[in-house]
N, C-alpha and C positions, 0 to 999 in steps of 0.2 A: 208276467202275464201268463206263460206257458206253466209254470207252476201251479198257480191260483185257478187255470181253469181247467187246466187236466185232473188238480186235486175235485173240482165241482162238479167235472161230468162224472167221474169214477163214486162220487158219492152221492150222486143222482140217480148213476143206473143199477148201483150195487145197494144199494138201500132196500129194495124193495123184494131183491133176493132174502136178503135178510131177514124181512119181514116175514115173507111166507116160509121159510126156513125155520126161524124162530117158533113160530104157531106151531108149524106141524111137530116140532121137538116137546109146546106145552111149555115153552122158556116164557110165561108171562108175568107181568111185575105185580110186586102183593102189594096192598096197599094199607096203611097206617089205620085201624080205627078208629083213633081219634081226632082224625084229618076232618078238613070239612066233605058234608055228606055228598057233594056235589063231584068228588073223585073216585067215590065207591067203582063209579062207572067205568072208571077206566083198567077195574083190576082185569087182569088176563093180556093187559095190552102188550108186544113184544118189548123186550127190555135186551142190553147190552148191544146197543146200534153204534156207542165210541169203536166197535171191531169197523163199521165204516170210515168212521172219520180217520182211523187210524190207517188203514191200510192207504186212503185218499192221501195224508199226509205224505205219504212214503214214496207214494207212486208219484204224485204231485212233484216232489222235490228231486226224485229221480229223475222224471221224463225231463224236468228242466237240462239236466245236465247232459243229458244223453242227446239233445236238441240242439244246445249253444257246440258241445263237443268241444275241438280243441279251441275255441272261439273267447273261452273264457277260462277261469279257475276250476280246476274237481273242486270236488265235496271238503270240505273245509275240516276240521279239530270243534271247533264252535258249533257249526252246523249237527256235525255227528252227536256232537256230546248232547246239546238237547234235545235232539232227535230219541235218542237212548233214555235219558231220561222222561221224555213222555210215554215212550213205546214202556219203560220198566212198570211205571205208575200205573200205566194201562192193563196192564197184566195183573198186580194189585189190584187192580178195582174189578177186575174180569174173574178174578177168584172169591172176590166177595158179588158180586153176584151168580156167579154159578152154585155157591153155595145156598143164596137165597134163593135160586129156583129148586135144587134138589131138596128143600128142606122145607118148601112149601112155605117160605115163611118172611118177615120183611126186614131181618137180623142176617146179616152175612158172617164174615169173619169181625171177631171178636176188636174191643177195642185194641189190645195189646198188638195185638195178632197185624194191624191195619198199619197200627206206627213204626214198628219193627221193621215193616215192607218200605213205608216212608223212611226209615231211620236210615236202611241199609242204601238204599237207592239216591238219595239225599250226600251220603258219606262218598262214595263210587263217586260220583257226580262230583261232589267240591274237589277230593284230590287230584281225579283228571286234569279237571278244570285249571288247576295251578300248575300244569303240564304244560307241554304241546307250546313251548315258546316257539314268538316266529324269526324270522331274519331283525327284528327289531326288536326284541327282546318281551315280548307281549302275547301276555298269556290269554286263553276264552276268560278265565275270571281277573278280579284283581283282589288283594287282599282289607282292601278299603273300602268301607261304605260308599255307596252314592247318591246321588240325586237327580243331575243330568251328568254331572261328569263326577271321576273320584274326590271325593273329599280330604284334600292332602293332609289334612291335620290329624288326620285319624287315622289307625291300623287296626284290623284285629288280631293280626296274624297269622300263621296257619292253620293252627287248633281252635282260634277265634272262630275264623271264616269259616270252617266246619261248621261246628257251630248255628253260624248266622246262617248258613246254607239248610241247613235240617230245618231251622224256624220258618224261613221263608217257604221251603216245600213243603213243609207239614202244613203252614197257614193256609196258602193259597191254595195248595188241592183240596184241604178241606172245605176252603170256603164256598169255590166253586160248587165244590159236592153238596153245600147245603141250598146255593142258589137253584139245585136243580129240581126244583118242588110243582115248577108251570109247565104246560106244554111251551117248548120252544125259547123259555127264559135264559135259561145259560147256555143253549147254543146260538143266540141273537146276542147275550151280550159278549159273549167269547169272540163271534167275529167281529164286532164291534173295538175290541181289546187290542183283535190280533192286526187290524188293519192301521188302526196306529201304530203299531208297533213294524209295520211296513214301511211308514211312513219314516220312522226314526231313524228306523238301521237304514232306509235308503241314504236317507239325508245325512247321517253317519260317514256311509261311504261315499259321497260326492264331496265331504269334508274333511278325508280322515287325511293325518298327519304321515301316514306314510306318500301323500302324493302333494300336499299341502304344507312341507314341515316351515314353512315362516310364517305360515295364516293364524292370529291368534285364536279363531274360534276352530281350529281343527280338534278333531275327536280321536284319541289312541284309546283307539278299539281295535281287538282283533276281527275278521273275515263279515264286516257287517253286511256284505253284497250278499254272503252264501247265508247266512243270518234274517234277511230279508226273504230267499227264498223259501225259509223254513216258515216263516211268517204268514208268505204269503199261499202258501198252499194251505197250511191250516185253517186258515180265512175261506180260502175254497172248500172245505171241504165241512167245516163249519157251518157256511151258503147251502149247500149241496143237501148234509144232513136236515137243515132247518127246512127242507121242500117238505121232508116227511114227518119231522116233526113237533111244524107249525098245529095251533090247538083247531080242530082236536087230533093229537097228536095220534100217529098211526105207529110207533114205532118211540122207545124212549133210548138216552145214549145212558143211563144204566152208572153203576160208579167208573165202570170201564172207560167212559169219554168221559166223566166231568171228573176223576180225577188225571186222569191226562191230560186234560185241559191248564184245570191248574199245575200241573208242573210246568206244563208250557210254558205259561207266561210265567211264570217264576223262574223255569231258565232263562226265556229271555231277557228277564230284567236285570241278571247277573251278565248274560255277556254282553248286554248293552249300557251298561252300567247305569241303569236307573231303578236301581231294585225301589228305591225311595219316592222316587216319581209314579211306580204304577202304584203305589196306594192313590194316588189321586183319577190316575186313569181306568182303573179297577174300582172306584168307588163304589159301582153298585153291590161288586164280589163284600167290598169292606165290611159295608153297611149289614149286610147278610149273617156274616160272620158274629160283627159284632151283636147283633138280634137276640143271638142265642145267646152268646156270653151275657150279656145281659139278662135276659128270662130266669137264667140259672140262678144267677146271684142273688136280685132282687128275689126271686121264690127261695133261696135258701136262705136267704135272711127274714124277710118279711113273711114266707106261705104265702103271698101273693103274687097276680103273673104281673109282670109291666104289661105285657101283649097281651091279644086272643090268644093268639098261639106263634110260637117262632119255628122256623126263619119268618121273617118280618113281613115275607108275601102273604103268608096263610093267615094273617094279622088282618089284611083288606078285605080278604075275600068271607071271612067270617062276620066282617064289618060289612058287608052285604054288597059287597062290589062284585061283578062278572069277573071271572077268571081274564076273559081278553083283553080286559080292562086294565087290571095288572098289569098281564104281559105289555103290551102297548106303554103304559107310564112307564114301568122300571126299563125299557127298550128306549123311553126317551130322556132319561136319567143318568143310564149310561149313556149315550152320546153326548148326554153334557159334561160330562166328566172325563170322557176322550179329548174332548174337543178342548175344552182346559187344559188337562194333561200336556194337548198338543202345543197350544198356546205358549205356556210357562217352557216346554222346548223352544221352540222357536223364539221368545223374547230372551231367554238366555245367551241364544247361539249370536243375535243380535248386541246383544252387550256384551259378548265375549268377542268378538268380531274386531265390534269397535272398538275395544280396548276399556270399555266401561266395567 
């Protein structure tokens, strides 16, 4: 709770510095021409407000700790590591839009240029991650796929899980990054993502096997308590930014917050070991993603579009639906797809419990 609301005020009251900060600098977002005509309006509006949500994350998950003191654990291996890698992302995506404000234009850094940033921060990220064993022998990642727990049949091993680390953080901060097309869309459904994922790692840690070891549904995970706190401030600060911009948007999080975003929940799903499970919990990020893959193929095969236009939002609203309208359904899309997400948690942890 001190997390998540300290992350909420800091990115309630620090927002709006931002904003007029942003104007006076001229840092406004350019927007696509071939967009629908009903965005025109929003060119000039300030862009790169993730420097909010980011700093709210930070403070957020500090002030916790500075508050419980010696009452509880420091800052964890787990905690740190995706803390680093959102804050890396972030920096990435704050470089591609600094570029598209200096250049007047709605191209930042290059494709190569964007994956290279993901490739390297991606790479850092997994071999830590198979670091920092604890007194039980238990690392922030595992080298196993998962679903809710590891899948013993399978390894990748360590140049696998690399690997499968770069694909997970390439996909999700991209997809994120294309979900961010509405006033308020990917910062409603990111805290939407991030507060299950509270939910998890608490319930994680009321069950994990270092305090539980004869419970059969316990969970070896490393630090899910400091885990939850990373969570839960992001959540806050998610809330926090979405006051300013809820449509019509005064202020956008720019690639700076929605690729930070998605690395977020992409490290979270590594050290909570459900990299597998937030494709369901993340369903609207999926769906998004998958929009454009789509668009591409079918027009590079046929010259025809599947869509109006992709990602899949700008689809409705060319199909003559109000922008709010969108935001609202895809806002109730994702929560059905948490809420499942959550579901299939909890009836697992139930059949693993009972020995089922």
């Amino acid at each position: 709770m001190i997390a998540a609301g300290v992350a909420l005020a800091v990115s309630i009251l620090l927002t709006p510095y931002l904003i007029r900060f942003f104007a006076r600098q001229g840092f406004g977002q350019e927007i696509r021409a071939e967009g629908p005509a009903s965005h025109q309006a929003k060119r000039g509006t300030p862009t790169m407000g993730g420097v909010a949500i980011l700093i709210s994350i930070w403070l957020g998950y500090l002030a916790a700790h500075l508050v419980t003191g010696e009452a509880g654990e420091g800052p964890t291996a787990s905690a740190w590591l995706v803390l680093l890698l959102t804050t890396a992302l972030g920096l990435v995506g704050f470089l591609d839009d600094f570029i598209k404000l200096r250049r007047q234009r709605n191209l930042g850094l290059n494709k190569t240029s964007k994956l290279v940033g993901q490739l390297l921060t991606a790479i850092v990220f997994a071999v830590l991650a198979l670091r920092f064993t604890n007194a039980s022998g238990l690392s922030p990642a595992s080298v196993r796929p998962s679903f809710v727990r590891d899948i013993l049949v399978l390894s990748f091993g360590t140049v696998g899980f690399i690997l499968f680390c770069y694909l997970l953080v390439t996909a999700w901060s991209n997809a994120v990054n294309l979900t961010d097309g509405l006033d308020g869309l990917a910062a409603g459904t990111s805290a939407m993502v991030l507060a299950t994922y509270v939910i998890i790692s608490f319930w994680q840690f009321r069950y994990t096997c270092a305090l539980l070891e004869p419970h059969p549904g316990c969970y070896s995970v490393r630090d899910p308590l400091d885990v939850a706190l990373v969570a839960a401030a992001a959540m806050g600060g998610c809330v926090g930014f979405l006051w300013w911009n809820a449509a019509p948007a005064r202020i956008f999080m720019g690639d700076t917050g929605s690729l930070a975003l998605g690395g977020l929940v992409a490290g979270l799903s590594i050290v909570t070991r459900t990299e597998l499970l937030l494709v369901i919990i993340g369903g609207v990020f999926v769906v998004e993603a998958l929009s454009v893959a789509l668009q591409i193929v079918v027009f590079r095969s046929t010259r025809r579009r599947l869509f109006r236009m992709a990602p899949f939002h700008h689809h409705f609203e060319l199909a003559g639906w109000a922008e709010t309208t969108v935001i609202i359904r895809f806002w109730l899309l994702a929560s059905i797809c948490c809420a499942l997400g959550l579901g299939i948690f909890y009836s697992e942890w139930l059949a693993a419990a009972s020995g089922g």
